[in-house]
N, C-alpha and C positions, 0 to 999 in steps of 0.2 A: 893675511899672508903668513908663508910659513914662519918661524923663531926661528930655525935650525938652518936659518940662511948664513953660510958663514963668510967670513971677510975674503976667501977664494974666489966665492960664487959671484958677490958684488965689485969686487976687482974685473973679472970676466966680461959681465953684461955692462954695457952702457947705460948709462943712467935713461936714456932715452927709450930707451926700449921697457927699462923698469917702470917710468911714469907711464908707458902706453900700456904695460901691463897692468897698475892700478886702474888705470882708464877704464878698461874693458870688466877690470872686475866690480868696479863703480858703476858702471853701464849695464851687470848684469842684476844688482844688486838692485835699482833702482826700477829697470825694468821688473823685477821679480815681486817688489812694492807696491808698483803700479797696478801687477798683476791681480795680488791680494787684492786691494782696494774695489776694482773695479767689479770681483766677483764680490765682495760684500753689496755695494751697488745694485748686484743683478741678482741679488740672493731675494725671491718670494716673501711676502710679511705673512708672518703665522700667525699674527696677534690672534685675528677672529678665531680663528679653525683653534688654537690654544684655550680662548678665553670659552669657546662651546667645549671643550671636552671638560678642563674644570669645574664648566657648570654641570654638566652630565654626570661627572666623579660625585659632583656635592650631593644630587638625588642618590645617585647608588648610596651614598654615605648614608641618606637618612633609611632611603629604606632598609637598607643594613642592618642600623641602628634600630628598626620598629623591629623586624624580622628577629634581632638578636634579645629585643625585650620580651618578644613577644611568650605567651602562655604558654603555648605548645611547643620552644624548647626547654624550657623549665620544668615540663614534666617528666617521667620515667617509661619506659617504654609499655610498663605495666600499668602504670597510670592512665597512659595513654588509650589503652586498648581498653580499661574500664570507660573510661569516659565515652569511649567510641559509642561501646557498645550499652552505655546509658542512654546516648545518643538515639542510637539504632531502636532501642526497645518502646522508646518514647513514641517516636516514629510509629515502629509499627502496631501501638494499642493506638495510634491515630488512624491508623490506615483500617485495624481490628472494627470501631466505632462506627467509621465510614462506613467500610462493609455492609456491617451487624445494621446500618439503620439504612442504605439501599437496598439491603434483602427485605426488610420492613415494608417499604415501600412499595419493593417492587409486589411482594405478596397482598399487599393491599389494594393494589393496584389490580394482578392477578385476581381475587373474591372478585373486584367491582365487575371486573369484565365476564366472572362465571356469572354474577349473578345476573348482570344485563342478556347475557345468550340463558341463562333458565328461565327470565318472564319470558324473550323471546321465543322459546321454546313453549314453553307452556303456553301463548299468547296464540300461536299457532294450532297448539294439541288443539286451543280452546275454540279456533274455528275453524278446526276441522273435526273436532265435535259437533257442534253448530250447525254444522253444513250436512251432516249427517242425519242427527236430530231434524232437520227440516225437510230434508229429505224423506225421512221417518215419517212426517206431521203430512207433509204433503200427498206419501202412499195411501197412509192412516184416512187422510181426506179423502182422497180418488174413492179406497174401500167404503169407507162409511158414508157416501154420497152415492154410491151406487146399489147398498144395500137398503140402508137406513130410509129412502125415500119409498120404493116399493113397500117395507114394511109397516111403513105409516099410512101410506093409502089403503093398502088390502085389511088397517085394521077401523078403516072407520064406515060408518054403516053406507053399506050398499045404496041408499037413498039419495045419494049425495052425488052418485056418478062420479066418484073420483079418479077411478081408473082410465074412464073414456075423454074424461077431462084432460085427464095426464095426458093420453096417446094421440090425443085431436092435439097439444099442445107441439108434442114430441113432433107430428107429422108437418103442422105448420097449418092444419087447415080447421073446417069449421067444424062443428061438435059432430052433426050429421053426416058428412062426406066423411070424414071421420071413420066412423062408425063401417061406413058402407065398404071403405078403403078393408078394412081391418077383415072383414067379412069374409069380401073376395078373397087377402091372402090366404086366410086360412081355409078356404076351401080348397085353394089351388095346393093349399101344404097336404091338404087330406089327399087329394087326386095322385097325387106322385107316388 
């Protein structure tokens, strides 16, 4: 209530109207308490949803804490870029190695497969040589089977009837019909 209520004003008001005025402001006061209370009541528990982010805080903390020990901010930015590029150079006389012994490889690889296509090749030159060569061997026969036999007969003595032997052979018949056969022809060669 106000203090600046003076002995005028409570002269004025009935005392009855004064207690109905504490009433109402006792009534407002209380309901006003009850108010509070009942929203703490209905106020959500955050324990869990609190006690997860704490625990989330504590990871960040550590990892924080490794990230802020760690090597690579302790260096200088010039540090940095040697290391890198110590790094980098490493690397690539590994990569250099690799290479240099797949080109190896592969070149070796490369000879095996020339030299298996040059027997190849040569394996073929060699019978198609061959095939030639017998070719060769087999004209070479036909000729010297066709020469070589007449000259062997006409060189041995007459006595022997080797010729008429030959040609009764040659005809399919007997030494005489033969003979007779051979006779005719050439009579009828001389008539034309």
């Amino acid at each position: 209530m106000t203090e600046d209520i003076t002995e005028d004003a409570l002269s004025e008001t009935e005392p009855a109207e004064a207690f109905e005025e504490v009433r109402r402001e006792l009534s407002m006061l209380e309901s006003a308490i009850k108010g509070l209370t009942a929203e703490r009541k209905n106020a959500p528990d955050y324990t869990a949803t609190l006690a997860d982010i704490a625990e989330g805080l504590k990871a960040t903390n550590v990892r924080l804490h490794r990230i802020e020990q760690s090597r690579a901010l302790a260096l200088s930015p010039v540090e940095m870029a040697k290391e890198i590029n110590a790094a980098a150079e490493a690397i690539r006389s590994q990569d250099r190695r690799m290479l240099t012994d797949a080109r190896d490889v592969l070149a070796r690889s490369l000879g095996q497969v020339d030299g298996m296509i040059g027997r190849g090749q040569a394996v073929a030159g060699r019978a198609r040589r061959e095939g030639w060569i017998a070719a060769g061997g087999v004209l070479a026969g036909i000729v010297l089977w066709s020469i070589l036999p007449g000259a062997v007969i006409r060189s041995l003595p007459e006595s022997w009837h080797a010729p008429e032997w030959m040609a009764a052979r040659i005809m399919g018949l007997e030494g005489e019909a033969a003979c007779q056969r051979m006779i005719e022809a050439a009579e009828k060669a001389d008539g034309l």
